[in-house]
PyMOL commands that place a pseudoatom at each C-alpha (Angstrom):
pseudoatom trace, name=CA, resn=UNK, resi=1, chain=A, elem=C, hetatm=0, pos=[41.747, 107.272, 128.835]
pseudoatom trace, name=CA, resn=UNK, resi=2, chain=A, elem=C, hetatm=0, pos=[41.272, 103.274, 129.434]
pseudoatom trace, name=CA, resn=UNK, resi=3, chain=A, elem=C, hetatm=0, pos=[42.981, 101.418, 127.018]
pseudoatom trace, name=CA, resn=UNK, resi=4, chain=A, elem=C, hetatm=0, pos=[41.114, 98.821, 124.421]
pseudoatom trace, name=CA, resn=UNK, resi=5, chain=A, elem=C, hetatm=0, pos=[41.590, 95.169, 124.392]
pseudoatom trace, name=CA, resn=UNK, resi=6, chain=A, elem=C, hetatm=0, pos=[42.404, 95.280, 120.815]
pseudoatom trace, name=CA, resn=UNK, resi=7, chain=A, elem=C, hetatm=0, pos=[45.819, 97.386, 121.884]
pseudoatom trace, name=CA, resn=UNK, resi=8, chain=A, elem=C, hetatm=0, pos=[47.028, 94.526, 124.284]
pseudoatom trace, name=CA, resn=UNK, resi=9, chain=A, elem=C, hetatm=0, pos=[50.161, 93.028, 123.785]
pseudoatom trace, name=CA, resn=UNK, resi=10, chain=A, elem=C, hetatm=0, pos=[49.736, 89.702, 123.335]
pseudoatom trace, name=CA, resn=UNK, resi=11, chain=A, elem=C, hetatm=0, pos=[51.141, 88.317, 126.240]
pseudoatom trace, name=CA, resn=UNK, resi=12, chain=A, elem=C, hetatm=0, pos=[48.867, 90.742, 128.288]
pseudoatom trace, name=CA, resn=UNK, resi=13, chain=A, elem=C, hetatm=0, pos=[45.730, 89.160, 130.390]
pseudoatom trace, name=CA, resn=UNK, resi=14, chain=A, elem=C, hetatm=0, pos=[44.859, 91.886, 133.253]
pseudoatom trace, name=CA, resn=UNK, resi=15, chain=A, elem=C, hetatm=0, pos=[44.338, 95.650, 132.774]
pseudoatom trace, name=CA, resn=UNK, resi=16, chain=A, elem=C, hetatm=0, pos=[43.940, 97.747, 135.952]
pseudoatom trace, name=CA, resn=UNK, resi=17, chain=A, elem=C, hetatm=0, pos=[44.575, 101.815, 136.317]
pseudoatom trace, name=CA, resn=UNK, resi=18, chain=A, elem=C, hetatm=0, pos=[46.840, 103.368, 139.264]
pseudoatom trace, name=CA, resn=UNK, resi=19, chain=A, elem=C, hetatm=0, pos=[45.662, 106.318, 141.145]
pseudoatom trace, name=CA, resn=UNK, resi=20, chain=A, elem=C, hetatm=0, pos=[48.115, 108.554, 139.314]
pseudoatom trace, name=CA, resn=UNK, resi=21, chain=A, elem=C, hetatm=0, pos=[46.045, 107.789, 136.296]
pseudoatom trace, name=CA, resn=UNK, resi=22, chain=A, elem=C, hetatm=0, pos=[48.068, 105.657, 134.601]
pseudoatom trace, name=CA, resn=UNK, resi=23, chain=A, elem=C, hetatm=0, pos=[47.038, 102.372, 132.938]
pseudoatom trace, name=CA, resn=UNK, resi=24, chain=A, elem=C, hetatm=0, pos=[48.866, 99.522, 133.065]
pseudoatom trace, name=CA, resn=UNK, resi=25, chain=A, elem=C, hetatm=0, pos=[48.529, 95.931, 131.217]
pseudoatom trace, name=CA, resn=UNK, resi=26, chain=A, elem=C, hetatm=0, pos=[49.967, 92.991, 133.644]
pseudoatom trace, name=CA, resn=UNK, resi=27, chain=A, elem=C, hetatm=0, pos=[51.377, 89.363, 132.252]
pseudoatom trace, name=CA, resn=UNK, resi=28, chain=A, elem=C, hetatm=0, pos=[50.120, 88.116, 135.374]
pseudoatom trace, name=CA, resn=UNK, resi=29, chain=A, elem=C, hetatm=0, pos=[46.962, 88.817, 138.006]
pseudoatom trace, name=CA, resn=UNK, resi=30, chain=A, elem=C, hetatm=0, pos=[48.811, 91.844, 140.001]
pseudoatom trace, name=CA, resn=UNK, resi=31, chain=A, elem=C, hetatm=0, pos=[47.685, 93.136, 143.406]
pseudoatom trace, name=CA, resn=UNK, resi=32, chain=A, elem=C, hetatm=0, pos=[45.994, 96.491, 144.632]
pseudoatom trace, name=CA, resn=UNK, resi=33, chain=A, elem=C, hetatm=0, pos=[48.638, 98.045, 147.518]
pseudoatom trace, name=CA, resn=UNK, resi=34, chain=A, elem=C, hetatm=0, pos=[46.404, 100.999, 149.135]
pseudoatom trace, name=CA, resn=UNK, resi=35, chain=A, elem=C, hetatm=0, pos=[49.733, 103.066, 150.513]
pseudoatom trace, name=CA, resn=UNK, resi=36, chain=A, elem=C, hetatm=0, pos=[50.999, 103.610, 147.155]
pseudoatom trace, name=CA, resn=UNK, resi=37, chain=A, elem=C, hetatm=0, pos=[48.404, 103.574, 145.212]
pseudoatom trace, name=CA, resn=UNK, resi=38, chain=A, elem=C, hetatm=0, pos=[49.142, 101.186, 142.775]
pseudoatom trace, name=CA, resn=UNK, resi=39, chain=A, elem=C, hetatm=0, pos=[48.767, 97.481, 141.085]
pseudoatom trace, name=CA, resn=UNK, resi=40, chain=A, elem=C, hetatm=0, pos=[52.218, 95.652, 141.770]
pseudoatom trace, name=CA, resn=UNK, resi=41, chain=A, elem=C, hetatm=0, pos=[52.556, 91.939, 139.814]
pseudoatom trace, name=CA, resn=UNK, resi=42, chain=A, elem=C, hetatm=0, pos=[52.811, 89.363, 142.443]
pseudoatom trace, name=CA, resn=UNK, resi=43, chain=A, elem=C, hetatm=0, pos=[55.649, 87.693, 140.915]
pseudoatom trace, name=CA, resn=UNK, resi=44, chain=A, elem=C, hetatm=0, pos=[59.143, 89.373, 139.866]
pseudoatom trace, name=CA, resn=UNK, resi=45, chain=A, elem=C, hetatm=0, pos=[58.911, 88.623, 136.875]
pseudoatom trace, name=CA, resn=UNK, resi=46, chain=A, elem=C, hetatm=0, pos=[55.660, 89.785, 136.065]
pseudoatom trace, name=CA, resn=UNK, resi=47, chain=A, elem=C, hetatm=0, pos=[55.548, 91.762, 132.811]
pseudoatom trace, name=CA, resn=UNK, resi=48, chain=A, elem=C, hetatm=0, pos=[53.677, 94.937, 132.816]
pseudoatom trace, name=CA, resn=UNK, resi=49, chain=A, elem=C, hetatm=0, pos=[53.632, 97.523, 130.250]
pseudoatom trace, name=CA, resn=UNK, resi=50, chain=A, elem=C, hetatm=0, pos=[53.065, 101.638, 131.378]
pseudoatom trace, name=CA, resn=UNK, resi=51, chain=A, elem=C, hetatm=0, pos=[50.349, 103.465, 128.862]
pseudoatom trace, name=CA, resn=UNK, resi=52, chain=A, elem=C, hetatm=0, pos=[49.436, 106.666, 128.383]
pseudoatom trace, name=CA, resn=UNK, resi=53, chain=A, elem=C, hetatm=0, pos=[47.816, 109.092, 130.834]
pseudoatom trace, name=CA, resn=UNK, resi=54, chain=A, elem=C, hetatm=0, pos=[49.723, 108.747, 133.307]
pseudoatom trace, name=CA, resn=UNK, resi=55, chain=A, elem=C, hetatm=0, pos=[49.141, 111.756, 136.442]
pseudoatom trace, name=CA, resn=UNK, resi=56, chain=A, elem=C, hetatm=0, pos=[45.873, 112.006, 134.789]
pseudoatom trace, name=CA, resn=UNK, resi=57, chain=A, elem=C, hetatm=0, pos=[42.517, 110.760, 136.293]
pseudoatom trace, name=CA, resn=UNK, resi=58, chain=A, elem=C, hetatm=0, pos=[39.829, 113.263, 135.618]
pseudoatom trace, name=CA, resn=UNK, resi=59, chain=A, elem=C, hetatm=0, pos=[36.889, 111.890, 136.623]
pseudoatom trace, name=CA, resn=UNK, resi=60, chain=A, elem=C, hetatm=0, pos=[38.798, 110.673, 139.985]
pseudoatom trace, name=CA, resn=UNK, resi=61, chain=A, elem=C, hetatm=0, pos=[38.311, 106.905, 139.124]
pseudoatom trace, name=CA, resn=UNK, resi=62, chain=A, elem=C, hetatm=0, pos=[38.520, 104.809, 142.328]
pseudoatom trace, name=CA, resn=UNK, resi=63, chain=A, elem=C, hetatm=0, pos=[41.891, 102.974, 140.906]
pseudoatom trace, name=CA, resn=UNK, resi=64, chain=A, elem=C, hetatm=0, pos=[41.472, 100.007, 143.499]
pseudoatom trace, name=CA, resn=UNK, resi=65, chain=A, elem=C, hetatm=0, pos=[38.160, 99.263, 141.468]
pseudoatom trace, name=CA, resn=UNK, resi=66, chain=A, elem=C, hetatm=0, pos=[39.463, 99.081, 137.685]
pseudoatom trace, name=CA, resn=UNK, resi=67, chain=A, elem=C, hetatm=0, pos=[41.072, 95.791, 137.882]
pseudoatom trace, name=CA, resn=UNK, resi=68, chain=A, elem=C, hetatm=0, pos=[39.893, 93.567, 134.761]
pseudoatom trace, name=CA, resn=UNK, resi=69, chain=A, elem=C, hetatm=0, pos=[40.738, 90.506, 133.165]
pseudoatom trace, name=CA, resn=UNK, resi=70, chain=A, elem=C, hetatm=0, pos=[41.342, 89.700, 129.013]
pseudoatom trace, name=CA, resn=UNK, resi=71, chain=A, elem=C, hetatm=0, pos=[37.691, 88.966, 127.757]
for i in range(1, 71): cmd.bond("trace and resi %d" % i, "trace and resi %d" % (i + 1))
show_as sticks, trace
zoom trace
């Protein structure tokens, strides 16, 4: 299930789901890599935070399309 906004941390300002399900709030804009799968920050130190539902995508959500910013 997509997280809200309201849940953020703080210091989160992008929101974007991997193909395994999982959701995933970044510190900074991340980037989609199509062999795994998954958002990756572009920086090392990029904070990112791993929530719920991971292995989980129901309704078979195409992950490379759920990229969104803070609003």
């Amino acid at each position: 299930m997509k997280p809200d906004w309201k849940d953020a941390p703080e210091w989160a300002e992008w929101l974007a789901m991997d193909s395994d399900g999982g959701w995933n709030f970044h510190e900074a804009e991340p980037f989609w890599d199509q062999a795994d799968g998954c958002w990756y920050g572009r920086e090392v130190e990029d904070t990112a935070v791993q929530l719920g539902g991971y292995d989980y995508n129901p309704d078979e959500t195409d992950a490379s399309s759920t990229l969104e910013s803070r609003p």
